[in-house]
C-alpha positions, 0 to 999 in steps of 0.5 A: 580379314586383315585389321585395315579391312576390318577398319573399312567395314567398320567405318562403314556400318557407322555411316550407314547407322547414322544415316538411319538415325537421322531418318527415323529421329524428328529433329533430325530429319533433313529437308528434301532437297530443293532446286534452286531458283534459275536465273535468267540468263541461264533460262534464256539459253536453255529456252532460247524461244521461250519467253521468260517466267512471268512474262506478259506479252503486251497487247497488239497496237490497234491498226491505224485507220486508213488516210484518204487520198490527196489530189491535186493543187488546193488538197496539197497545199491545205495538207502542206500548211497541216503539216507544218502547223503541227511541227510548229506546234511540236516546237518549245514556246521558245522557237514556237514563238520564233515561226508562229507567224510566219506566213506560208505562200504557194508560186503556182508556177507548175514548172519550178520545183522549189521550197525557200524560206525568205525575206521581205523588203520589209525584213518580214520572213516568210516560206515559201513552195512552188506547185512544181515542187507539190507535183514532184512529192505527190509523183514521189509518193504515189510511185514509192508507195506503189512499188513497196507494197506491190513490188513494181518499179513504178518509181524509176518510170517516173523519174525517167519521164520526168528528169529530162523535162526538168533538167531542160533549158525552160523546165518542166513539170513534175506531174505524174502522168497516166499510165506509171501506176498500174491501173489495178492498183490505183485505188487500192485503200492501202497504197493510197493511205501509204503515199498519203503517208510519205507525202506528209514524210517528205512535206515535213522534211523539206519545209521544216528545213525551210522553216528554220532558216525564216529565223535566221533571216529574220535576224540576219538580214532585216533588211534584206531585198527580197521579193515574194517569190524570190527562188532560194540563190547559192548564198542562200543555199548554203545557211 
């Protein structure tokens, strides 16, 4: 065996010596290795579906309860002024105390679809909303209701019957007529809680936009010449 090979098994014998040595002594002995803790970015990837340790998946939201039907002028309008005392409700005391007391009145002209917001001849403001305009919401969410959950296209019948009508030279109504919604579907409980739904959705988007513009009459032109039923003009429009 030549000296540097003779130098290998030496420096070998050692290694394995010592090793033992510090098996069999107490104080010595080394801990069993141990992995260590994953972070969870590196989880994530390696278990892309699993949930994260320690993970508590929160509980399942309780079903809402199911909204009843909202039919005709007088069912429309107390859910109309529903809806507006609870976004009046939502406001800060400051704009709260703004609208409180505005009153909100109904034109029951059937054939003018209409929200505006106005001014007495004795500066008061007030809101107002024609029949047509209910009509045309409650044609709107019945439809839309009807084809989200069934898939139909009861919508786009609607508004072909009655875009003509209201864009005639002495209007027209907005009523949904008989025959648009499938008759199998009409008294499903859960299409009508949905129209239900988006009646209220619209009713708050375009009254509460009404409803801000009362304060800006109000402090704009106190003594603007209105009269109760004045229709929203270009200038007007335009706030």
């Amino acid at each position: 065996m030549t000296r540097a090979g003779a130098r290998r098994v030496l420096t070998v014998a050692a290694l394995v010596a010592g090793c033992a040595s510090c098996a069999d002594g107490a104080d010595g002995a080394l801990p069993p290795p141990q992995s260590a803790p994953r972070p969870a970015v590196e989880y994530a990837l390696d278990n892309p579906r699993a949930p994260p340790p320690g993970y508590t998946p929160a509980p399942a939201p309780a079903p809402r309860p199911l909204l009843g039907p909202l039919f005709g002028a007088l069912m429309w309008q107390a859910e109309v002024r529903a809806v507006v005392a609870e976004l009046t409700a939502s406001l800060n005391p400051t704009y709260q105390a703004r609208v409180a007391n505005v009153p909100l009145v109904f034109d029951p002209d059937p054939n003018s679809v209409n929200a505006f917001a106005g001014c007495t001849t004795s500066g008061m403001p007030f809101l107002a909303g024609t029949e047509g305009l209910l009509e045309a919401i409650d044609g709107i969410a019945q439809t839309r209701a009807t084809d989200e959950m069934f898939g139909t296209h009861t919508y786009e019948a609607y508004v072909n019957q009655v875009a003509p009508r209201l864009v005639s030279q002495n209007g027209g109504s907005a009523m949904l007529v008989a025959g648009i919604l499938p008759p199998q579907y009409l008294f499903d409980p859960r299409r009508i809680s949905r129209a239900h739904e988006m009646f209220d959705e619209t009713v708050a988007f375009t009254f509460g936009h009404e409803l801000a513009h009362t304060t800006w009459a109000t402090r704009a032109a106190p003594t603007a010449r209105a009269t109760a039923w004045r229709r929203r003009s270009p200038s007007w429009g335009s706030w």
